[in-house]
C-alpha positions in Angstrom: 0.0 0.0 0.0 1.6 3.5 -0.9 1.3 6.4 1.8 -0.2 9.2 0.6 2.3 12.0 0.2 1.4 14.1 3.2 2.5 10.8 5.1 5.8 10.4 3.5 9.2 10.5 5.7 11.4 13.3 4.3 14.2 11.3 3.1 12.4 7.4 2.2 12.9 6.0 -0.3 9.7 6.8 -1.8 11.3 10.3 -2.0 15.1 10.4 -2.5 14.7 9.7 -6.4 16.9 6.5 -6.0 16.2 3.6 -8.1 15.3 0.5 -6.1 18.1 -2.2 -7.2 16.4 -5.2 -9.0 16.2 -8.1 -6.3 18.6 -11.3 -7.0 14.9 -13.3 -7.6 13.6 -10.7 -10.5 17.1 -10.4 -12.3 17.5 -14.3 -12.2 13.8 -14.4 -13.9 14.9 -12.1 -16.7 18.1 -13.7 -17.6 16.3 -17.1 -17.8 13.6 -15.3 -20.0 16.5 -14.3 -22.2 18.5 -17.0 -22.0 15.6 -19.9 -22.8 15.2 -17.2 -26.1 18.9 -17.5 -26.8 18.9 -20.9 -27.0 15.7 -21.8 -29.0 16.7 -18.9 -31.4 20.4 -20.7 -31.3 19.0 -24.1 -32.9 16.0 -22.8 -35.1 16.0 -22.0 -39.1 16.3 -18.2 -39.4 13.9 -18.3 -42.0 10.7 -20.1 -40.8 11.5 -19.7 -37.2 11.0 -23.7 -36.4 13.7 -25.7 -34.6 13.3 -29.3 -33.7 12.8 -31.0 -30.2 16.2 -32.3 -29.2 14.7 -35.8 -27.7 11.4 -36.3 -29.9 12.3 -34.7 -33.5 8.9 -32.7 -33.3 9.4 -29.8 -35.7 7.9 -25.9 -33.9 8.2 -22.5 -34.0 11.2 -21.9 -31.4 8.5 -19.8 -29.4 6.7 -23.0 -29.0 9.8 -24.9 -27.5 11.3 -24.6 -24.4 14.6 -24.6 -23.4 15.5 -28.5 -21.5 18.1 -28.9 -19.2 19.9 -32.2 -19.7 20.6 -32.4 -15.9 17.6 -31.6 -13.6 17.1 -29.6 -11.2 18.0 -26.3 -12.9 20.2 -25.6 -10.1 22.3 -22.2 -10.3 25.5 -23.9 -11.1 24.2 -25.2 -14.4 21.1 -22.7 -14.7 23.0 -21.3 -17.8 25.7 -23.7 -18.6 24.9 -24.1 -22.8 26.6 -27.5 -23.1 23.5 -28.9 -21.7 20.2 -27.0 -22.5 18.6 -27.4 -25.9 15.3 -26.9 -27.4 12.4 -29.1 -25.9 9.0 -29.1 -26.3 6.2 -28.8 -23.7 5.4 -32.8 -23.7 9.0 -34.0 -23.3 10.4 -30.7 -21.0 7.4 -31.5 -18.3 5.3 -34.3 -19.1 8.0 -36.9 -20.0 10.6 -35.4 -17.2 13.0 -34.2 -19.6 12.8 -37.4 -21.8 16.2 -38.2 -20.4 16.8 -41.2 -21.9 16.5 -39.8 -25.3 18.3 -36.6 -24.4 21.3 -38.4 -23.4 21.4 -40.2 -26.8 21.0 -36.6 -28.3 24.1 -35.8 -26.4 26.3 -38.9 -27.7 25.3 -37.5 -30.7 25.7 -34.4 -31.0 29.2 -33.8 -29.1 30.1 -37.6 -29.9 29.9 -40.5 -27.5 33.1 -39.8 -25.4 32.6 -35.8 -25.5 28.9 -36.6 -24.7 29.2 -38.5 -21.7 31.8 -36.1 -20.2 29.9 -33.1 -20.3 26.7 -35.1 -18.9 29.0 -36.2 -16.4 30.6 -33.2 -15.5 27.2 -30.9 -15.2 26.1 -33.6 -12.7 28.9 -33.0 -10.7 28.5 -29.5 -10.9 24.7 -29.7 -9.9 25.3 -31.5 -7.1 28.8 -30.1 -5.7 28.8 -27.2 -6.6 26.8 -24.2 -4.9 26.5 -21.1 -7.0 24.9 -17.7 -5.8 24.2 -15.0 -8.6 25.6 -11.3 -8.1 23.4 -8.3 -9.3 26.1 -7.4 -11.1 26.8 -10.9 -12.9 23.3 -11.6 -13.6 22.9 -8.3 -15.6 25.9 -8.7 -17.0 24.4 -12.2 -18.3 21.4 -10.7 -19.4 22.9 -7.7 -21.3 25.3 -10.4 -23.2 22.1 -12.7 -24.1 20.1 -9.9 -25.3 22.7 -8.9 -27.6 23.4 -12.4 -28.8 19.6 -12.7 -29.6 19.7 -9.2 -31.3 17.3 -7.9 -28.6 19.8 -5.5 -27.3 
């Protein structure tokens, strides 16, 4: 609820003129946002705008995919780690758990068996050893460099 200006403090915040600094929470939110963008954009035809499903083939618009973590969890030390987030969509990113079994083939694939497993390997490491907590100042600095990698800078 917002005083009304007769019940203002000389001095609040309401009144200095400062900017509020963005919470840790909101900041995280947006570079997600723009970081899911980055990485359907990444892996979809820049002419039609489609991109296909990394563990069922399906063929969509990238701003029907989402963007699956190979590792779940989404914990902060992998939260933006591209080796492992690709293009999903909706019935394998939440309905099928990540479709893990077919995501790890995708892997093998894609970076080759041995470069596959290592990277799976190592992100599960990191999601369970590792303990990462975002600065202000490192998560706009993430979302600045995502924007202008998508062209939305």
């Amino acid at each position: 609820m917002r005083k009304s200006p007769l019940k203002r403090k000389a001095g609040s915040k309401e009144t200095s003129g400062r900017k509020k600094k963005p919470s840790i929470s909101s900041l995280k939110k947006k570079c997600w946002k723009v970081f899911s963008l980055y990485i359907r954009r990444k892996y979809a035809d820049p002419i039609t705008g489609h991109a296909s499903c990394v563990t069922c083939g399906v063929s969509k618009h990238y701003k029907e995919l989402q963007a699956g973590h190979i590792v779940p969890g989404r914990g902060n030390s992998i939260l933006f780690d591209e080796r492992g987030v690709f293009p999903q969509c909706y019935a394998c990113n939440c309905c099928n758990h990540g479709a893990i079994h077919e995501y790890i083939d995708f892997m093998k694939k894609h970076y080759g068996e041995e470069k596959g497993r290592e990277i799976i390997e190592d992100l599960r490491d990191k999601s369970r050893n590792e303990r990462k907590s975002f600065t202000v100042e490192e998560l706009e600095w993430l979302i600045r460099d995502y924007q202008i990698r998508t062209g939305n800078a």
